[in-house]
N, C-alpha and C positions, 0 to 999 in steps of 0.2 A: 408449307413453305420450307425447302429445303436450305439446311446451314449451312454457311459459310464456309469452306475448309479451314482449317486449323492454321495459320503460317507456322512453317517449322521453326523453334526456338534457336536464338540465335549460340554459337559455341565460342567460350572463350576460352583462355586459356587461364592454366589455374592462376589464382588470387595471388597477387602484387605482394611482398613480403615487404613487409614496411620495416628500417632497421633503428634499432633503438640508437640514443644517441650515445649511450658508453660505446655500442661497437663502432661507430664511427671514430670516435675519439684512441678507440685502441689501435682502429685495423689506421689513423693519422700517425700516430705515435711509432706505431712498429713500422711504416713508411720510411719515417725519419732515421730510427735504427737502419733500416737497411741500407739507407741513402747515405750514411754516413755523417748525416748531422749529428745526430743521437750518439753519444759513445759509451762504454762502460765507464762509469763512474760520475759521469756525467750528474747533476743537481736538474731536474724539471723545476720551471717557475712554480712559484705560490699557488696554493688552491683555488684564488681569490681571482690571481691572474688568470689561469689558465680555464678558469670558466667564462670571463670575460672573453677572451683568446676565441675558447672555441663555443660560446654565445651561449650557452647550457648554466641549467641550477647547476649549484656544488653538490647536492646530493647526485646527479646524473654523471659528475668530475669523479667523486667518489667512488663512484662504483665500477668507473672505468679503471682506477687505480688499483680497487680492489682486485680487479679480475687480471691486470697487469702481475699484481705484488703474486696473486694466487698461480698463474703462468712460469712466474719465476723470472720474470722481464723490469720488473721497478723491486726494491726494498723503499719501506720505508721506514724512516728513523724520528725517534721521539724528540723534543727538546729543541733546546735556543738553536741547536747547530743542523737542528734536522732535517727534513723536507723528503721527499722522493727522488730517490737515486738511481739511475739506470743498474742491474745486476751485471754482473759479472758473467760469462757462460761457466754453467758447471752442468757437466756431462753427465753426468750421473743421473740428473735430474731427466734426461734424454733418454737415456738408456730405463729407465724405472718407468718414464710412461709410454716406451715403445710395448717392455714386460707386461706391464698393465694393460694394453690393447691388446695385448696378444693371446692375455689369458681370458680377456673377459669375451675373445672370440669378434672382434671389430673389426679385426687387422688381419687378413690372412698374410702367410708368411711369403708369398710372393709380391703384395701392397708393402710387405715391409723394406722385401729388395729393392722395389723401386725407390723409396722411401732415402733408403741408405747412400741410393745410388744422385738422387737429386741432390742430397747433402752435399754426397760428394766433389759433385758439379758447383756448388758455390764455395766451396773449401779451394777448389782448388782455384778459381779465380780470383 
């Protein structure tokens, strides 16, 4: 009895990147910055709120802040008067991790001109 042929397996395309819920919470936040809701100096709501807010544990809230405060996009401050504060821009901070890509070889120095040059395009508008 001669088998069957094989049907050829079906091709997908690669696996679905499922995104954690601090990047959603970050890439909402930096939305807002760029929207102009968000401004330097600005106060985010409470911890408590803002997982309510965005429907997540406070540890998942936390760790969005974390990687916010670690960006250099939120400070957070201790105490009765404290909470998460949108940062201030400080250049420096730009210029140190352009350095930093460049030396660790991530960035070629024409990805930086572009780079430079997008900035520019939103400065000047």
């Amino acid at each position: 009895m001669a088998s069957s042929p094989v049907p050829p397996k079906p091709q997908f395309s690669p696996p679905i990147k499922t995104r954690r819920a601090f990047e959603v919470i970050c890439e909402q936040i930096r939305e807002q910055l760029a929207s102009g809701t968000l401004k330097a100096g600005d106060k985010l709501p409470a911890e408590r709120e803002l997982a309510v807010e965005f429907q997540v544990s406070r540890s998942a809230l936390r760790e969005a802040l974390r990687s916010l405060e670690v960006a250099g996009i939120i400070r957070n401050v201790k105490g009765a008067k404290g909470g998460a504060f949108v940062q201030t821009a400080e250049p420096d901070r730009i210029v140190q991790a352009m350095q930093d890509y460049v030396h660790l070889g991530d960035i070629s120095l024409g990805e930086l001109t572009e780079a430079r040059l997008a900035l520019q395009d939103i400065i000047v508008r």
